[in-house]
Structures are given as C-alpha cells and as structure tokens.
Residue, then its C-alpha position, 0 to 999 in steps of 0.5 A: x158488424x152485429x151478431x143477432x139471435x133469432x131475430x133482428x131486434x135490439x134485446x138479440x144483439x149479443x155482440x158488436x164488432x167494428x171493423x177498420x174500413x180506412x182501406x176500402x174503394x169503390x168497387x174493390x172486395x174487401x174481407x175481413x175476419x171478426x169473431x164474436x161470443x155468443x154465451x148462456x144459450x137455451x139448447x135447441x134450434x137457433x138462427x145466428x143472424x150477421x149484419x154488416x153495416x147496420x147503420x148503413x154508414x157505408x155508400x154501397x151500390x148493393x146494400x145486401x149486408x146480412x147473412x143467416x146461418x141456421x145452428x143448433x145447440x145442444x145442452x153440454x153433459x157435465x156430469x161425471x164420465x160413467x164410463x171411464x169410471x167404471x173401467x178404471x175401478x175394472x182396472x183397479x180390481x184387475x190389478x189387486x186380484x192378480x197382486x192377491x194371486x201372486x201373493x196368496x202363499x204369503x197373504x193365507x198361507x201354505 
C-alpha cells in the first residue's frame, strides 16, 4: 500500500506499507488496517492519495486500486496559551490581595 501526496510521483511517496496477502481467494473481500505517518507538512490544502497494488502483482478482475481523500492541514500554534496565563496570574493576584485583606491589621497596623 502506498501513500502519496498531492500526486502520483516517486518524490510524493511518504510511506510504504506491505501487507501479508497469504490469505487471499479469487472472489473473496478482504480487509485490512494499515497506517502510515505523514511528517513535516506545508499548512494548506492537500490530497492523501492511497494506492493498493501499485506494482500490480495481484491478478484482480477490477484494478480500481486507488482512493483519494482530500485533507487540510492547518499550521499548529506553539506558542504560549495567553490565556490560561493571564488567569492564572487573576488568580495569583486574587489570592495575595485577599491574604493582604485578612492580614492588614497585622501587616500596617491598627
């Protein structure tokens, strides 16, 4: 089974996956789960491309063997979560101002 990006060619090949077919008849569907990994892609629309029997080593009546499935990939956000910082330092600030409260005889005086 080969995975291909955008398109058909041998520099979009990003994985490879063979499959055990010991067990297949003439006439008989078969399915199996493969998975592959496709790493370091440009943020935007893409087309996975899934090719089974590529080398067409199998004898099939039918040699429909490929699916598309168009995805889209959108750029991951690594920097810092703005806003579970700025309530976490509410928080912090909520807390030492009503510690300041309680406390203010002791911490200014009568």
């Amino acid at each position: 089974v080969a995975f291909y990006a955008d398109s058909i060619a041998a520099g979009n090949e990003f994985a490879n996956v063979s499959v055990d077919g010991a067990d297949l008849s003439a006439g008989i569907e078969h399915s199996y789960t493969v998975t592959a990994t496709w790493s370091n892609i440009p943020a935007g629309p893409h087309t996975v491309i899934i090719v089974v029997d590529a080398a067409n080593v199998i004898d099939e009546s039918s040699e429909k063997n490929e699916g598309t499935f168009p995805v889209t990939v959108q750029a991951a956000d690594d920097g810092p979560e703005w806003s579970s910082i700025g309530l976490i330092v509410a928080i912090v600030m909520a807390v030492f101002g009503a510690l300041g409260y309680i406390y203010r005889d002791r911490l200014f005086g009568k």
